[in-house]
DSSP file (Angstrom, degrees, kcal/mol; ACC not computed):
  #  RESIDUE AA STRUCTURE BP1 BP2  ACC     N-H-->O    O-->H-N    N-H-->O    O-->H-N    TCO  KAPPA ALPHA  PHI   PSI    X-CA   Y-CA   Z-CA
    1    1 A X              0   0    0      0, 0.0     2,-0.3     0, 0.0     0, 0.0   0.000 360.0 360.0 360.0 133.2    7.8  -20.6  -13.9
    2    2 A X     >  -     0   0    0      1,-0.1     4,-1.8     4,-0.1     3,-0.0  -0.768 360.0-104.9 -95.4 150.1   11.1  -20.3  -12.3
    3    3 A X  H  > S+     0   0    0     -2,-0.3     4,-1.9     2,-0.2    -1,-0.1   0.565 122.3  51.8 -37.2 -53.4   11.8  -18.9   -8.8
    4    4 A X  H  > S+     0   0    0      2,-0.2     4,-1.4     1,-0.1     5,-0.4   0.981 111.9  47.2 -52.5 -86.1   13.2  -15.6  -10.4
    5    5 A X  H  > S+     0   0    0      2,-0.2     4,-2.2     3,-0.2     3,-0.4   0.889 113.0  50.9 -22.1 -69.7    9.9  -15.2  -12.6
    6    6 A X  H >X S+     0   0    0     -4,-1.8     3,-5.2     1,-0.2     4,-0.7   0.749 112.2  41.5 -37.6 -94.0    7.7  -15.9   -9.6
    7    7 A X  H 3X S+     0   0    0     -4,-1.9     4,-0.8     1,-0.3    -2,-0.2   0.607 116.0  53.1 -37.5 -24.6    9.3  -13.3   -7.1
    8    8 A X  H 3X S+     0   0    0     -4,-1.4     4,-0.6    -3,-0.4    -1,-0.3   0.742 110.0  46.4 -51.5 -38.6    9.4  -10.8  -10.1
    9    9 A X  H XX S+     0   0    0     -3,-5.2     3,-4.3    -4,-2.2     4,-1.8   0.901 117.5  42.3 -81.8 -82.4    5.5  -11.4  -10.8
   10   10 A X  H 3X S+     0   0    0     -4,-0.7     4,-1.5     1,-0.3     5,-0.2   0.810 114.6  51.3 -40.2 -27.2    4.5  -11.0   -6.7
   11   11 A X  H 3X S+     0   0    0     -4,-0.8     4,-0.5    -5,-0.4    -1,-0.3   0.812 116.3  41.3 -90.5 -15.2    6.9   -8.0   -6.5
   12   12 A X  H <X S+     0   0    0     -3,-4.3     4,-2.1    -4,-0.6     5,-0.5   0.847 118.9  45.6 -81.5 -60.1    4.9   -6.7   -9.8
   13   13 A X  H >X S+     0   0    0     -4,-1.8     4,-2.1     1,-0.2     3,-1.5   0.948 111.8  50.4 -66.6 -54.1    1.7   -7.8   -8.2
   14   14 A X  H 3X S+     0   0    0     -4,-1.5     4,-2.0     1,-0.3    -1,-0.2   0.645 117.9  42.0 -28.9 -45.5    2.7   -6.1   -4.6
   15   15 A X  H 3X S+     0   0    0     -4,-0.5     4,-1.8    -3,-0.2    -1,-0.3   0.938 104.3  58.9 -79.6 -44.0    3.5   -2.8   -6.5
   16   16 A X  H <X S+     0   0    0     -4,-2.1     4,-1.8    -3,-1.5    -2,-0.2   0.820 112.4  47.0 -78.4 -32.7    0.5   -2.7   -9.0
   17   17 A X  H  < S+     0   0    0     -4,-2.1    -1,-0.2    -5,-0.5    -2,-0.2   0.868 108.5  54.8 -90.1 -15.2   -1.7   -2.7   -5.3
   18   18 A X  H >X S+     0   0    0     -4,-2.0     3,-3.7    -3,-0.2     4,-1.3   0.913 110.5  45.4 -60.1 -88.8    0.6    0.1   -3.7
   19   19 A X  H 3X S+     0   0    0     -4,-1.8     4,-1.7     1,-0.3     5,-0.2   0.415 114.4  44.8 -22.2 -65.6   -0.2    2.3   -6.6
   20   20 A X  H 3X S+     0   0    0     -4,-1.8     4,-1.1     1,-0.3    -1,-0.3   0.586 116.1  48.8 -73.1 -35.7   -4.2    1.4   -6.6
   21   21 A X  H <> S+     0   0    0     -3,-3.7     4,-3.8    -4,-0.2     5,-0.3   0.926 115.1  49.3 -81.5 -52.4   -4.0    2.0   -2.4
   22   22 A X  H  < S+     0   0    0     -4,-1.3    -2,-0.3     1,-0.3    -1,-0.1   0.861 111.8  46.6 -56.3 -45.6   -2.1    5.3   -3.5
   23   23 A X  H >X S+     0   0    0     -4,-1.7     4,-2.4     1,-0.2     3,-2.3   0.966 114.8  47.5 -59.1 -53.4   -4.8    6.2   -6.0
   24   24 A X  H 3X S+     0   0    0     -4,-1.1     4,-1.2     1,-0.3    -2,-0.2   0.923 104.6  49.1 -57.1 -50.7   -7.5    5.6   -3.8
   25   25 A X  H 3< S+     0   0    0     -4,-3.8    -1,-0.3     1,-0.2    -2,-0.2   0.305 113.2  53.9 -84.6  31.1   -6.9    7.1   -0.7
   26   26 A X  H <4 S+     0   0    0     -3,-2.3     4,-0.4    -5,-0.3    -2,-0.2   0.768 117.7  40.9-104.3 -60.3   -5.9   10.5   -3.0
   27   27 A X  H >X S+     0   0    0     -4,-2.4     3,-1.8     1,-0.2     4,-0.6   0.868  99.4  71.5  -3.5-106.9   -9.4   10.1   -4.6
   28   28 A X  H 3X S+     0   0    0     -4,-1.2     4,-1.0     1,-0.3     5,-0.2   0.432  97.0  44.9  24.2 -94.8  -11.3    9.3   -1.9
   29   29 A X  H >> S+     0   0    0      2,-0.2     4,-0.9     1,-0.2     3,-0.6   0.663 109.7  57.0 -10.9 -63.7  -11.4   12.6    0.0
   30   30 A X  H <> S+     0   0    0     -3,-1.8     4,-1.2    -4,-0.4     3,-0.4   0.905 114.8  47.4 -39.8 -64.8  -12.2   14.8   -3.7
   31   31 A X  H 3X S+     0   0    0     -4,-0.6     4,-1.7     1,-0.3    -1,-0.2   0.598 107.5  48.0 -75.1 -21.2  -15.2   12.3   -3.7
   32   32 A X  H <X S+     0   0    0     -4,-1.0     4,-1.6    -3,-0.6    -1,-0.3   0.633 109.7  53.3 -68.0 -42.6  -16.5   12.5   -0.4
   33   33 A X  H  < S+     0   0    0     -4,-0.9    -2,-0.2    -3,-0.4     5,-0.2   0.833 116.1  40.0 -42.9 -47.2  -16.4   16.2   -0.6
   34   34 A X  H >< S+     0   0    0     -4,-1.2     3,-1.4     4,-0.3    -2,-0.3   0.913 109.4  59.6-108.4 -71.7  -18.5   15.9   -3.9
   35   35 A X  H 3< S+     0   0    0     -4,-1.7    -1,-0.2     1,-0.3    -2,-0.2   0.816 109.6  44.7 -34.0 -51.4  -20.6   12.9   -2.1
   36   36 A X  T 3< S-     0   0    0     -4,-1.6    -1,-0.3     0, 0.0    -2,-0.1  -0.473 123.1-104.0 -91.1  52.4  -21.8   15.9    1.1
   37   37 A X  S <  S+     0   0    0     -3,-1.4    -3,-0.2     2,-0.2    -2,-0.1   0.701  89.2 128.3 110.2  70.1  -22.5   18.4   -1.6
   38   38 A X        +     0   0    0      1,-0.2     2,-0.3    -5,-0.2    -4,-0.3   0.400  68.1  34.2-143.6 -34.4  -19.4   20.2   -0.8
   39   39 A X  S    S-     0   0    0     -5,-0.2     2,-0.5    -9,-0.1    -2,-0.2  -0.986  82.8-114.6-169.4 131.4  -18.1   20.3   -4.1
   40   40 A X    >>  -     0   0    0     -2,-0.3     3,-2.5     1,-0.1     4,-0.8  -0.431  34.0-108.0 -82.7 131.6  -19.6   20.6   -7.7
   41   41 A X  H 3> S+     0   0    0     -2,-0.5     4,-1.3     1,-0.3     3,-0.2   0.901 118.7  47.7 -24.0 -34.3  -19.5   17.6  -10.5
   42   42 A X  H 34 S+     0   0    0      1,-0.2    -1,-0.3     2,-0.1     4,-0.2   0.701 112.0  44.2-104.3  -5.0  -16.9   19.8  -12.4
   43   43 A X  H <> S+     0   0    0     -3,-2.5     4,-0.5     2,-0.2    -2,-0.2   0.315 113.2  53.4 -99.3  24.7  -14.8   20.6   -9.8
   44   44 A X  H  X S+     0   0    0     -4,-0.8     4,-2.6    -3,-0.2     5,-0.3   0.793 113.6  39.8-106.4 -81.4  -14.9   17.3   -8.8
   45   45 A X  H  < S+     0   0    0     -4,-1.3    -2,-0.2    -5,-0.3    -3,-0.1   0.377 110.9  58.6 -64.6 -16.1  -13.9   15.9  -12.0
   46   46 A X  H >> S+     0   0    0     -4,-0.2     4,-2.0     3,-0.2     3,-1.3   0.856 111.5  40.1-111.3 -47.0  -11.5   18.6  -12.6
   47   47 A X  H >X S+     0   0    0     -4,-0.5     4,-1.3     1,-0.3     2,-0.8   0.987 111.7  53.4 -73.2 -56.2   -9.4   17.7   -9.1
   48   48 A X  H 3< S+     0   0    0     -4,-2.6    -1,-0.3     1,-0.3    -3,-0.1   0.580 116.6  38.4 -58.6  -6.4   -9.6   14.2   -9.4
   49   49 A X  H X4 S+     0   0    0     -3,-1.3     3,-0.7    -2,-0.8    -1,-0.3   0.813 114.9  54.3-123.4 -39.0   -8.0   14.5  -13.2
   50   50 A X  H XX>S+     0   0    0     -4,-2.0     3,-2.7    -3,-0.5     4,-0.9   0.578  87.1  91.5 -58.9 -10.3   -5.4   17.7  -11.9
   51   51 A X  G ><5S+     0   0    0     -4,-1.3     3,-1.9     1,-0.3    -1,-0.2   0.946  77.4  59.0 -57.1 -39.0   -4.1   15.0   -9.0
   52   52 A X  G <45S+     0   0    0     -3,-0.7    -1,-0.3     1,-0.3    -2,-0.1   0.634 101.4  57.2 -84.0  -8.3   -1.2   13.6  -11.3
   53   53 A X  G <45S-     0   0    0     -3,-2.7    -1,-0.3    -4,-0.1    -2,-0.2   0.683 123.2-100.6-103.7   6.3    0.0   17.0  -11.4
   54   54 A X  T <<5       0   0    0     -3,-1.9    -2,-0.1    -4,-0.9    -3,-0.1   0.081 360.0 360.0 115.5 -21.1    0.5   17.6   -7.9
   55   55 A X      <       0   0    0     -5,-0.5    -4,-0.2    -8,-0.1    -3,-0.1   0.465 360.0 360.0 -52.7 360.0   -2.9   19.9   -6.8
């Protein structure tokens, strides 16, 4: 693997684990609500699957 290919891969890997931090701490909250009984299994499941649209 050549230098370019390396730094391409880690900047790949680097990105793929913003994204996954991003997801999570969006999550995270939705699920905690739903965890204290705050929040029902379908409305649960319904924000956690509306997040990509901006709710």
């Amino acid at each position: 693997m050549d230098e370019f290919e390396k730094k391409t891969y880690e900047h790949r890997e680097l990105e793929l684990m913003r994204m996954t931090e991003l997801a999570l701490n969006t999550i995270n909250p939705i699920i905690q609500k739903y965890n204290q009984g705050f929040s029902s299994k379908e409305d649960t499941s319904y924000r956690i699957q509306s997040t990509d649209e901006g709710n």
